[in-house]
N, C-alpha and C positions, 0 to 999 in steps of 0.2 A: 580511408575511413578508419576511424578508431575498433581499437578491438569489442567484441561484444560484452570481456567479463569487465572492459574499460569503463564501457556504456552504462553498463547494469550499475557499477558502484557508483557512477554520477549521477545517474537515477535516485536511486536509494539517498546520496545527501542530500539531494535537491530534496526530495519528500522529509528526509528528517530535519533540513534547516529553515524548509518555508515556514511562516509563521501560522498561515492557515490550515497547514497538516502537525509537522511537529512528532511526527511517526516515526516509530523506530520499529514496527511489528513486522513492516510491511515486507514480503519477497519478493524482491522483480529480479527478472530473465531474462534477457535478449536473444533473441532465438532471427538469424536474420534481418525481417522487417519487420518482425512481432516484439513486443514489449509483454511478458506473462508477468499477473500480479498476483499474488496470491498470501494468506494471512487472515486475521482475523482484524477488526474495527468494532468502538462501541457504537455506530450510529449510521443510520444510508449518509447523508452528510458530509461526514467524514472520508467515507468509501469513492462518494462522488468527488468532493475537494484534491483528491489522491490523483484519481485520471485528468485531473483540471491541472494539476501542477507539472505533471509525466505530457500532458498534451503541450504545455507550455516548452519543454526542456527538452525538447524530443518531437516536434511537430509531424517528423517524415515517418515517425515507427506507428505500427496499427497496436493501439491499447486493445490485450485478452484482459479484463477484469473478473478476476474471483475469487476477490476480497468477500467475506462472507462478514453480514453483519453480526456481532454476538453482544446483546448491550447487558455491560456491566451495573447490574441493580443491586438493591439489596439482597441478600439470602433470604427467601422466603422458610419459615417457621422458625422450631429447633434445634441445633443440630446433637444428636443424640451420640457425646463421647461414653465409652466404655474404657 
């Protein structure tokens, strides 16, 4: 069995090369048979797309997801420089 910091970095290109994710934010961990994801995303979407590619690349590990979603909008009002 490949090592875990092995696993983790294949992980992580698979989510930055798939075309459906394309993430570079993401943390993952290999911690035994668990996969820990963790980061921020703009969208559930995207959060969910993420455990869909890692399920793909990775079938035997149990996905921990807690990608938290944070969606990038506009700045709401002014922002007041001094």
């Amino acid at each position: 069995m490949e090592s875990e910091q092995y696993l983790a970095a294949n992980l992580r290109r698979a989510v930055a090369e798939d075309p459906r994710t394309a993430e570079l934010g993401v943390r993952i961990t290999v911690r035994g048979d668990n996969a820990m994801l963790s980061g921020d995303v703009a969208c559930a979407e995207r959060r969910a797309l993420i455990e869909e590619v890692l399920r793909e690349a990775a079938p035997d590990l149990k996905i921990l997801n807690d990608v938290r979603v944070t969606p990038a909008g506009e700045p709401e009002g002014e922002e007041d420089l001094r």
